[in-house]
C-alpha positions as CSV (number, residue, x, y, z in Angstrom):
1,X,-50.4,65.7,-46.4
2,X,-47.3,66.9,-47.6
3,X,-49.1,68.0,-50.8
4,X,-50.8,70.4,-49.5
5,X,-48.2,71.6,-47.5
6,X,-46.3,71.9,-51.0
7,X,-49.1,74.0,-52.2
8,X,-49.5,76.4,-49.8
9,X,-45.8,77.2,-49.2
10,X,-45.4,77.9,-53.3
11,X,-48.4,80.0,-53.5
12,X,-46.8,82.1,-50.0
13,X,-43.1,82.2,-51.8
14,X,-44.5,83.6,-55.0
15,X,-46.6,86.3,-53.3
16,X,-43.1,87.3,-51.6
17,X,-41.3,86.4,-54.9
18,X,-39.1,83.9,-53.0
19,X,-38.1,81.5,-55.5
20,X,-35.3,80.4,-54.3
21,X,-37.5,79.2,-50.7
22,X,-40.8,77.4,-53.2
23,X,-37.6,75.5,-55.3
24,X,-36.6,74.4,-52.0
25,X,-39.5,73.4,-50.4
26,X,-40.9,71.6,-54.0
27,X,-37.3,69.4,-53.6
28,X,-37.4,68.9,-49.9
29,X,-41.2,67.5,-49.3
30,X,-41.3,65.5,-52.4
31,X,-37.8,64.4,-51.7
32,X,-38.4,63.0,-47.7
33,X,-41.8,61.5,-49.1
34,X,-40.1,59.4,-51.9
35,X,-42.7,60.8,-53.8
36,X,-41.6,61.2,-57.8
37,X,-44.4,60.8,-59.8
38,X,-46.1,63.5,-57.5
39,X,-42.8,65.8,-57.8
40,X,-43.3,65.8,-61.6
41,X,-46.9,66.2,-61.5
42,X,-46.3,69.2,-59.2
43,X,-44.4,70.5,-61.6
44,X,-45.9,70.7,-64.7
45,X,-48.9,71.9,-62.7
46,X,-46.7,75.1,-61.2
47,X,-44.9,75.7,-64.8
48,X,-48.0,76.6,-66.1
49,X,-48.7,78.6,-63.7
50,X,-45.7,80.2,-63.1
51,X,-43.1,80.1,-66.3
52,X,-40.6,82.7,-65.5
53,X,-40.3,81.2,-61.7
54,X,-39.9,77.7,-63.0
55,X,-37.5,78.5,-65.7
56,X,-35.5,79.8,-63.1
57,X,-36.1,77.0,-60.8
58,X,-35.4,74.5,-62.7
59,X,-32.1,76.5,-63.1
60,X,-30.6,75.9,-60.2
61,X,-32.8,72.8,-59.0
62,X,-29.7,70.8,-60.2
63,X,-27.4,71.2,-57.2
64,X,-30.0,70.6,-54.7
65,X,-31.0,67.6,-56.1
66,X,-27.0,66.0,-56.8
67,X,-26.6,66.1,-53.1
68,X,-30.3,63.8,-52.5
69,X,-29.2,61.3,-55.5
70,X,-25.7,60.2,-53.4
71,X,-27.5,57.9,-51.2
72,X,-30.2,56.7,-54.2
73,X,-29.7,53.2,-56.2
74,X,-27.5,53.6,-59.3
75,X,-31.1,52.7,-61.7
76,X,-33.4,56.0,-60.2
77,X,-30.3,58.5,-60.0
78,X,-29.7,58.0,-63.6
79,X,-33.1,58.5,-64.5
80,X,-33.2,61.7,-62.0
81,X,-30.1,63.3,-64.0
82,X,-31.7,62.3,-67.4
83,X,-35.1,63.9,-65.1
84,X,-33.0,66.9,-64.3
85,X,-31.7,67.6,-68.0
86,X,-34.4,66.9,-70.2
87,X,-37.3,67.5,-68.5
88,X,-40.3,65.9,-66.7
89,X,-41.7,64.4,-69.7
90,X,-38.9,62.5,-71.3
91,X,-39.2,59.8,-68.1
């Protein structure tokens, strides 16, 4: 399960302090399974875990996720950028 998968490669890139690699893999397997909910969910869970790492993933999250949105209905990008800007929480 790509959950799991999530999981374990965060926990490794912290260890190394690879945040650019666990903001990348967060996007990338929630992403190819179409899973949102579960992205937010993951999320919240690893920012309180990890503040500093999320602040700055959340950063620079934004240009990875502009070039996934492209090929997405006009209805769930908007709500992505509104996602992307405000928050998990104001969906």
């Amino acid at each position: 399960m790509a959950i799991k998968s999530l999981l374990n490669a965060e926990k490794q890139c912290c260890l190394a302090g690879d945040v650019a690699s666990t903001r990348k893999d967060i996007v990338e397997l929630s992403f190819k399974d179409g899973a949102w909910k579960t992205l937010n969910y993951q999320i919240v869970l690893l920012s309180k875990r990890r503040r500093g790492q999320l602040k700055e993933w959340r950063h620079r999250r934004g240009w990875q996720w502009r070039a996934h949105v492209r090929g997405v209905q006009p209805q769930r990008a908007t709500r992505l950028h509104r996602w992307l800007h405000n928050g998990p929480h104001h969906l």
